[in-house]
C-alpha positions in Angstrom: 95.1 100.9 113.4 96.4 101.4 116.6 94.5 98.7 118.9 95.5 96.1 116.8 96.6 93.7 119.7 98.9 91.3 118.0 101.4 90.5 114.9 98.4 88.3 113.6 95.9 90.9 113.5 99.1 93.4 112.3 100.1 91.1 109.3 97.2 91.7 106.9 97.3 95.0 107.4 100.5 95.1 106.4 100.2 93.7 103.3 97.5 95.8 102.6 99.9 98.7 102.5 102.3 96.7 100.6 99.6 95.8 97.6 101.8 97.3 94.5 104.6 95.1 93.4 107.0 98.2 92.9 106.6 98.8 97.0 107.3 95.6 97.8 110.3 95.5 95.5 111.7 98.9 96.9 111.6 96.7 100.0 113.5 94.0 99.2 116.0 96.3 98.4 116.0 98.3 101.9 116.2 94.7 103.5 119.3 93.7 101.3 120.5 97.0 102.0 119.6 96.5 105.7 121.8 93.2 105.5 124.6 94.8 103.3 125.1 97.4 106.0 125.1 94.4 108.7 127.7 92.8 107.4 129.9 95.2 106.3 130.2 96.6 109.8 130.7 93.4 111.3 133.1 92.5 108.1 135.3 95.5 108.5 134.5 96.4 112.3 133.1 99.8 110.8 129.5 101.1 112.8 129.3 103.7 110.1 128.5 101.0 107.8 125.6 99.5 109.7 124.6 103.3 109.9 124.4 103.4 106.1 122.7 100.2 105.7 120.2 101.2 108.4 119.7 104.6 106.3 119.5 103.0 102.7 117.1 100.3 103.9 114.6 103.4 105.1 115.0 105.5 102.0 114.6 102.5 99.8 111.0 101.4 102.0 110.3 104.7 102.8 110.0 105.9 99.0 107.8 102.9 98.3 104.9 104.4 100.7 105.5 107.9 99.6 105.8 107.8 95.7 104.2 104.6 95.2 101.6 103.2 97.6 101.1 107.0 99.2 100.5 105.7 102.0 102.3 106.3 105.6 104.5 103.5 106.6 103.2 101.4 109.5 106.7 101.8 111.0 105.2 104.7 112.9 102.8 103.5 114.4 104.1 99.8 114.9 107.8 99.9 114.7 108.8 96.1 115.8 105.9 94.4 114.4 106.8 96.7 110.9 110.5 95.2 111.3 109.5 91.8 111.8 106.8 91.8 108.8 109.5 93.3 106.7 111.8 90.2 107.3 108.6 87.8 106.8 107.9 89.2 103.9 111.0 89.1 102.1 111.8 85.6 103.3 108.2 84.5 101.5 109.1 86.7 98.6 112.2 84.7 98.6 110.3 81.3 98.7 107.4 82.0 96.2 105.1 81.8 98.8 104.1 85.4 99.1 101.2 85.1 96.9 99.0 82.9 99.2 99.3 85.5 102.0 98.9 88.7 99.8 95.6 86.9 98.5 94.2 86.0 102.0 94.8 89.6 103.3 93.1 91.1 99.9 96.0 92.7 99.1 96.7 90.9 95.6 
């Protein structure tokens, strides 16, 4: 896991550990709550609100790996890569176009 060299090489892996459809939708929700918490401290000039966000969005992913995948999440081990295939995930979800790349990484 750890000489993997580059997000390419990171990305099927990670949707690997993403395979059940109730971790991936725990996700969505810690990126919406990721985004919630953004905004809100930029809306009302509040840092305790991007702290909440930043909080929810790790319980939410978090549980996925531990109740549901039982798995560790890859944010350990890859933290920016983990952030970035987070937000490239959801934006497929969003799009429909998940499927192709869950089903090229063997992970549908």
């Amino acid at each position: 896991m750890n000489r993997i060299s580059s997000f390419a090489e990171f990305w099927p892996v990670y949707l690997r550990a993403h395979r059940s459809p109730r971790c991936r939708a725990l996700h969505y929700l810690a990126s919406l709550c990721g985004v919630a918490g953004i905004g809100l401290a930029i809306a009302v000039g509040t840092p305790w609100w991007l702290a909440a966000g930043m909080a929810g969005a790790y319980a939410f992913a978090w549980a996925g790996h531990a109740f549901v995948e039982e798995n560790v999440p890859l944010t350990f081990t890859h933290p920016l890569w983990s952030l970035f295939a987070d937000c490239r995930m959801f934006f497929l979800w969003m799009g429909g176009r998940l499927g192709r790349h869950l089903r090229a990484a063997g992970a549908a």
